[in-house]
C-alpha positions in Angstrom: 81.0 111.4 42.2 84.4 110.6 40.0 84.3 107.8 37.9 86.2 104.9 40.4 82.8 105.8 42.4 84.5 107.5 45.5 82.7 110.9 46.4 85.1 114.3 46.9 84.9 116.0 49.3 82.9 118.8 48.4 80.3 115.8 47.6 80.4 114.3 51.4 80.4 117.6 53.1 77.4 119.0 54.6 75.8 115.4 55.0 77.4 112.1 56.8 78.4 109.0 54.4 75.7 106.0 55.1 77.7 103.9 56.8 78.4 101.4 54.0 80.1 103.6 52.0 82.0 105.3 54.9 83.5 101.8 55.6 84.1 100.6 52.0 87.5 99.5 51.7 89.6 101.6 48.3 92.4 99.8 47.1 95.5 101.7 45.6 94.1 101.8 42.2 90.9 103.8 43.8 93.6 105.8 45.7 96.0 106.4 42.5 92.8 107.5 40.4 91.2 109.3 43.5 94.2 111.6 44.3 95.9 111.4 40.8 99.4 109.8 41.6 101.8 107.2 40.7 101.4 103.5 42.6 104.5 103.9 43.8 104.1 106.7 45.6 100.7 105.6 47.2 102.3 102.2 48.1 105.3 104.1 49.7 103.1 106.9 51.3 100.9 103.4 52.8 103.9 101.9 53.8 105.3 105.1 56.2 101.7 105.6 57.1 101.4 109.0 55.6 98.1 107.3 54.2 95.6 106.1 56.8 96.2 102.8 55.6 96.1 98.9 56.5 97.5 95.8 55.0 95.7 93.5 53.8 97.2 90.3 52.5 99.9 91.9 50.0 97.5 94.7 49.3 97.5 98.4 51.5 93.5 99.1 51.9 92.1 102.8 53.3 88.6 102.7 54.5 86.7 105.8 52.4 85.6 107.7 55.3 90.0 107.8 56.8 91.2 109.2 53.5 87.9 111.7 53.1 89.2 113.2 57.0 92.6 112.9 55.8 92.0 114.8 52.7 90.1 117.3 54.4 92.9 118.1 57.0 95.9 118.0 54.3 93.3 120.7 52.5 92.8 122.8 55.9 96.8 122.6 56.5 97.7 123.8 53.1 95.1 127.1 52.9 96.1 128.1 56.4 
């Protein structure tokens, strides 16, 4: 588990989130300390919907579970 709380991958695999923390909602601070980038590119890969992102309010949310499959296939695409 890192320290913002959010499990890697190699944590989730093998076993299924409980559903609570499959649908907890990260904000871009948990994404920038998550994948280790810059706000602005989080915010700007949110806004073209790189991310698996929503909007909420002024803020771009990702539900745990979207960016753990969305990590897992950038992974898959990049050791093939």
């Amino acid at each position: 588990m890192t320290t913002s709380g959010i499990a890697t991958s190699h944590e989730a695999a093998g076993g299924v989130l409980p559903a609570e923390a499959a649908n907890e909602l990260l904000d871009v601070q948990d994404l920038c300390d998550y994948l280790k980038m810059s706000r602005a590119t989080i915010q700007r890969w949110c806004r073209i919907g790189y991310l698996p992102a929503a909007k909420v309010g002024k803020e771009y949310r990702v539900r745990r579970i979207d960016l753990e499959e969305w990590y897992e296939r950038h992974l898959k695409t990049q050791h093939a």
